[in-house]
C-alpha positions as a printed Julia matrix, in Angstrom:
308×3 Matrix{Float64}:
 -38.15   -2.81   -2.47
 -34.89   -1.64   -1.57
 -32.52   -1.03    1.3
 -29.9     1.35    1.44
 -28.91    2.25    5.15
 -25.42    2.45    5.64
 -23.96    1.4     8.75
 -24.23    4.25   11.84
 -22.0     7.13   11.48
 -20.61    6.72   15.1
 -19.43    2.91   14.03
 -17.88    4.73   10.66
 -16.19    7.46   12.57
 -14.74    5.65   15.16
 -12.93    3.52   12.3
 -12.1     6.09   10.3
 -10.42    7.66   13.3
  -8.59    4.27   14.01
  -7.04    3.51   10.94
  -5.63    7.19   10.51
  -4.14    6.63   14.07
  -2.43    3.74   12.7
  -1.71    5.44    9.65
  -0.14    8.37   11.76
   1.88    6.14   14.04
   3.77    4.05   11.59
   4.55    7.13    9.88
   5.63    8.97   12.81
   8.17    6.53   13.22
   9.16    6.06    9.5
  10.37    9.86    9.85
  12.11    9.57   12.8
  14.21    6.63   11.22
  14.57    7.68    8.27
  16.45   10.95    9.36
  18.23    9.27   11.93
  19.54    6.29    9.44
  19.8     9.25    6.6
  22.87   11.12    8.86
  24.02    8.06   10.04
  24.5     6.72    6.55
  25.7    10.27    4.99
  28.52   10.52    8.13
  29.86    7.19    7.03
  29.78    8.18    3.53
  32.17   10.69    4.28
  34.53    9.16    6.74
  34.6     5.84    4.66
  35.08    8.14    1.7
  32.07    6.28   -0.16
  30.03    7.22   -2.81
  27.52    4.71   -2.59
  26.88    5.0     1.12
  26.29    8.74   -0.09
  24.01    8.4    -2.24
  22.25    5.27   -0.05
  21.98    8.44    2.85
  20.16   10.5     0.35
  17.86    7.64   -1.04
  16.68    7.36    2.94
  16.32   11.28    3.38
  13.75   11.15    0.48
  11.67    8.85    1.75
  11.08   11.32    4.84
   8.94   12.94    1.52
   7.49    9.95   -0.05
   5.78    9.02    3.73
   4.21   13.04    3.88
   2.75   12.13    1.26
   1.22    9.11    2.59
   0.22   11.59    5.82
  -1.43   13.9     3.18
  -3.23   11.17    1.6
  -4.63    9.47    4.63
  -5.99   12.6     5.66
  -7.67   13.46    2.67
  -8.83   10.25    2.74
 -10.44   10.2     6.07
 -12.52   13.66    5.5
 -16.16   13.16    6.15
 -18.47   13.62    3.25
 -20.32   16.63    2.16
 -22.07   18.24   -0.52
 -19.81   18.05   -2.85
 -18.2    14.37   -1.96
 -21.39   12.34   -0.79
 -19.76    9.21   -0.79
 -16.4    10.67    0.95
 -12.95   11.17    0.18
 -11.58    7.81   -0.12
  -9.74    7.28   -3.44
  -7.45   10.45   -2.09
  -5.25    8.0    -1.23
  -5.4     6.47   -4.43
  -3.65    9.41   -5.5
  -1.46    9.14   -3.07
  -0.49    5.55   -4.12
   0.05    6.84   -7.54
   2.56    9.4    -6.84
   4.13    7.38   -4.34
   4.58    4.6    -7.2
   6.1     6.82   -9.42
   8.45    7.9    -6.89
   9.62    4.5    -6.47
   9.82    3.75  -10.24
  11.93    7.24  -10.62
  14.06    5.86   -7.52
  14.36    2.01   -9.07
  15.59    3.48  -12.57
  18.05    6.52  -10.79
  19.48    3.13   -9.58
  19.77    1.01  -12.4
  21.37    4.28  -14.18
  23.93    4.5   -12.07
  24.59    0.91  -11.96
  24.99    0.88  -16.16
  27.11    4.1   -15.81
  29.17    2.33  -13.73
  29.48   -0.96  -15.17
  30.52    1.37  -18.58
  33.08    3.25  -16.71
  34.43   -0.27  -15.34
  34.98   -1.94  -18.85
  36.48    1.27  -20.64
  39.21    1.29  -17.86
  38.15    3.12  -14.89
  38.78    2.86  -11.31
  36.69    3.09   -8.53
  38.05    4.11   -5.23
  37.77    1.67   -2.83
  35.64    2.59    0.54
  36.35    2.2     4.34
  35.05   -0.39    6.74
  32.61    1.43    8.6
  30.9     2.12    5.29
  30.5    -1.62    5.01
  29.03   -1.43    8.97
  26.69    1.07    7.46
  25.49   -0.42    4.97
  24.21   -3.67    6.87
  22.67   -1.57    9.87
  20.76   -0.11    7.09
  19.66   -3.48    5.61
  18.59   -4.77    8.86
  16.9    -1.52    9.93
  14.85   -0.96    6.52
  13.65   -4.44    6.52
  12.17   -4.18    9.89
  10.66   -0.96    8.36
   9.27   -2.68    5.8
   7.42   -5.57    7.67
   6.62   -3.04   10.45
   4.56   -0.78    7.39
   3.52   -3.37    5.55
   1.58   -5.13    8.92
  -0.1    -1.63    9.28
  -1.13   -1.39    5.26
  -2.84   -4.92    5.61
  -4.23   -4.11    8.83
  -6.21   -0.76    7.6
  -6.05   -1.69    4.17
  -4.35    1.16    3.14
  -2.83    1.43   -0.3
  -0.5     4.77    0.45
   0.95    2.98    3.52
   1.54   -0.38    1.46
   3.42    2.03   -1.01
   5.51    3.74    1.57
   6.58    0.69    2.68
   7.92   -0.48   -0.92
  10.18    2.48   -0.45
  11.48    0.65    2.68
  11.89   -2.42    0.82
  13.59   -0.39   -1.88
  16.0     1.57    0.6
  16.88   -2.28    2.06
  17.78   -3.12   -1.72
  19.6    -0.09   -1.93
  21.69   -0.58    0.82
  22.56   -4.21   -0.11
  23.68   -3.15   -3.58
  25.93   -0.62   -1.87
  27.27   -3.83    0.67
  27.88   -5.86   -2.1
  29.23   -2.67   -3.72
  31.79   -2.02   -0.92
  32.81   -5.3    -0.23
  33.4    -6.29   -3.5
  35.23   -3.03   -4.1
  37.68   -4.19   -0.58
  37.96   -7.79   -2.24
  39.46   -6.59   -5.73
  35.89   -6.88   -7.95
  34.15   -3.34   -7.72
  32.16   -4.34  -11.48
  29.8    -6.65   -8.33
  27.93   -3.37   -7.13
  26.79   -1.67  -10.75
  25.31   -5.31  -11.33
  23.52   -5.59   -7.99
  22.2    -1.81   -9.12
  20.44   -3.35  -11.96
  18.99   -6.44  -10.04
  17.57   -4.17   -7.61
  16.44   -1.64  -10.21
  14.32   -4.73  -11.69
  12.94   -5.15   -8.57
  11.86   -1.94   -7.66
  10.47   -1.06  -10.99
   8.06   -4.21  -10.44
   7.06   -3.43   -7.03
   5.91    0.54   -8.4
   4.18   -1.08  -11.11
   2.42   -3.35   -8.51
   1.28   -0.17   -6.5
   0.09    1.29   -9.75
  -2.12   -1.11  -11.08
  -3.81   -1.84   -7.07
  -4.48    2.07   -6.99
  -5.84    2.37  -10.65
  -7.88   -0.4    -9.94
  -9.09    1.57   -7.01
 -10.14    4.81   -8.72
 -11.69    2.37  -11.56
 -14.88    0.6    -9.39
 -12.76   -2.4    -9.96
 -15.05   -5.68   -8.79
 -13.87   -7.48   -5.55
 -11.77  -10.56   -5.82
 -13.86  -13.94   -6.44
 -12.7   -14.9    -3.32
 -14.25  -12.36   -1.74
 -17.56  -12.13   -3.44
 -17.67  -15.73   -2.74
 -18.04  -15.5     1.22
 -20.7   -12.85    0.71
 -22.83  -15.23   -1.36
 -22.65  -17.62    1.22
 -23.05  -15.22    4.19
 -26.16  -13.5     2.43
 -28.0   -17.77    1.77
 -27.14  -18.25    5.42
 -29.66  -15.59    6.28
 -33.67  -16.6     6.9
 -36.15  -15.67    4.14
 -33.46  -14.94    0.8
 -34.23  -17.87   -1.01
 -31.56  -17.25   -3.8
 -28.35  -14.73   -4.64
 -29.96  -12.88   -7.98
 -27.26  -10.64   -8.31
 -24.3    -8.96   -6.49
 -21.81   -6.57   -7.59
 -19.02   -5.04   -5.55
 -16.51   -2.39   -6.02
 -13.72   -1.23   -4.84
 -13.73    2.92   -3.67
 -10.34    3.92   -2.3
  -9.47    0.95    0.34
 -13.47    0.09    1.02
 -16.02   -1.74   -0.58
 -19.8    -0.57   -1.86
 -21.89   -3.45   -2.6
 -24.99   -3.96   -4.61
 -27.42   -7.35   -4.01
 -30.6    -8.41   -5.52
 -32.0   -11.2    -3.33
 -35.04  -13.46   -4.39
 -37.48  -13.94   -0.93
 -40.98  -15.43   -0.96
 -43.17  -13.23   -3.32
 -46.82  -13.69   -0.8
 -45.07  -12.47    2.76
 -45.87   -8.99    3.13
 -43.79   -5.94    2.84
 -42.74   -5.65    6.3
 -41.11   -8.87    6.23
 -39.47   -8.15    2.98
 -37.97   -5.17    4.7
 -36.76   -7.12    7.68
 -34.83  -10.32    5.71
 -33.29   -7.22    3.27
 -32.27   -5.31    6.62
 -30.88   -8.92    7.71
 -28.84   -9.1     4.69
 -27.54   -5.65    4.33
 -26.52   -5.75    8.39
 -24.73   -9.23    7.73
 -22.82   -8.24    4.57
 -21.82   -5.03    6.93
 -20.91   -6.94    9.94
 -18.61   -9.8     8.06
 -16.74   -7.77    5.88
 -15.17   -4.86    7.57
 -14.34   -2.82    4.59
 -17.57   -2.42    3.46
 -18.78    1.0     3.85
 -22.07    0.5     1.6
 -24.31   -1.88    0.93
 -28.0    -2.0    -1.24
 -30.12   -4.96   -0.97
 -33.14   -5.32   -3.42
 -35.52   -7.71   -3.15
 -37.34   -9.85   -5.68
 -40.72  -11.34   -5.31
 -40.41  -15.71   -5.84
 -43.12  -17.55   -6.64
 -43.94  -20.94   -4.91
């Protein structure tokens, strides 16, 4: 025998609709600072007569493009299924993850470029020209604010479980990296050692690089029906003994489907109770697995017959 409801479409809609609120929020206001911050950042650039502040204003501009994508993706993601997607649209913002990744591996190595260009035009003799103060002022409003943006997306991501969101908010973290490379840049440019910002370049582009490759491997694993972590499949084994009638866990499988979960159980129940029972402890399991673990959007319960 086996169960396959899913859980009502009014419960699925209403969090759908939730998390893209969330989604659309956090995102609203990642534009809105990002351009702000961007001109900010690109006026002291040219007052302060610094190149890295420069380029540190355009870095924050294109992240204004890396979080439409994230808009595009969540969107996608959250489009009811039809004929042609039956079980929805979810690992859209797997795709979404990807590009976003490689956008933050392109912007990682730009940096780490630049930083070995520089570090090559230091030790064959040439100068650098040495920035104003309100660059340096810049540059730490910048840190401060992209940090905040980064914990700020990152509590959303975790919240919703969204992958695209978790990505955008690497690019905060990177922008924050960015932006202390171009401090120590500055100020070690003011204190007589400019060769200190081309080697912060290539910290940070370490740094970066990992963090895309990070992003990369959680969304592959996404689009792959990658298995749940132990840790996880764990509490449903325990959840699913806790309820009357299964007598053992024969099998469960999970996998992973953009940022939800589809779950398949085989349950061993008393092989002489009849089938309407059967049906109830299977509906009992499939409506606890549901229930416990939010990010489940499907779950199959078969039932095995067990001898006395």
């Amino acid at each position: 025998m086996e169960h396959t409801e899913n859980k009502t479409l009014q419960d699925t809609e209403r969090t759908s609709s939730w998390e893209q609120q969330t989604a659309m929020k956090v995102s609203g206001v990642s534009i809105f600072v990002n351009l702000l911050l961007s001109a900010l950042k690109l006026i002291a650039g040219i007052v302060a007569h610094s190149g890295a502040m420069i380029s540190d204003a355009i870095h924050s501009a294109s992240d204004v493009g890396s979080t439409f994508i994230v808009i595009v993706g969540v969107k996608l993601s959250a489009k009811k299924s039809d004929k042609e997607h039956q079980y929805g649209h979810e690992r859209m913002e797997c795709v979404s993850s990807i590009v976003l990744a490689g956008m933050l591996l392109v912007t990682g190595l730009g940096i780490g470029v630049t930083g070995a260009r520089d570090i090559v035009k230091s030790t064959s003799g040439g100068t650098i020209a040495v920035p104003g103060t309100l660059a340096l002022v810049a540059a730490v409003v910048s840190i401060v604010v992209k940090e905040w943006m980064f914990w700020y997306t990152r509590g959303a991501a975790k919240k919703i479980n969204s992958g695209a969101l978790m990505a955008d908010a690497w690019h905060h973290r990177s922008d924050a990296l960015s932006s202390i490379g171009a401090f120590v840049g500055i100020l070690g440019a003011r204190l007589g050692y400019p060769i200190l910002d081309p080697i912060a370049s290539i910290v940070i582009c370490v740094m970066i690089a990992k963090a895309a490759i990070d992003i990369f491997r959680d969304a592959i694993d996404k689009m792959v029906d990658h298995s749940c972590d132990e840790q996880t499949e764990e509490r449903m084994r325990r959840e699913i003994n806790k309820v009357p009638g299964v007598r053992r866990v024969d099998l469960l499988r999970t996998r992973l489907f953009g940022s939800k979960m589809y779950v398949d159980i085989e349950i061993a129940a008393d092989g002489s109770i009849s089938l309407h029972d059967a049906h109830d402890i299977a509906e009992n399991v499939h409506d606890t697995v549901e229930n416990k673990f939010a990010d489940v959007k499907h779950c199959m319960v078969h039932v095995n017959p067990m001898s006395n």
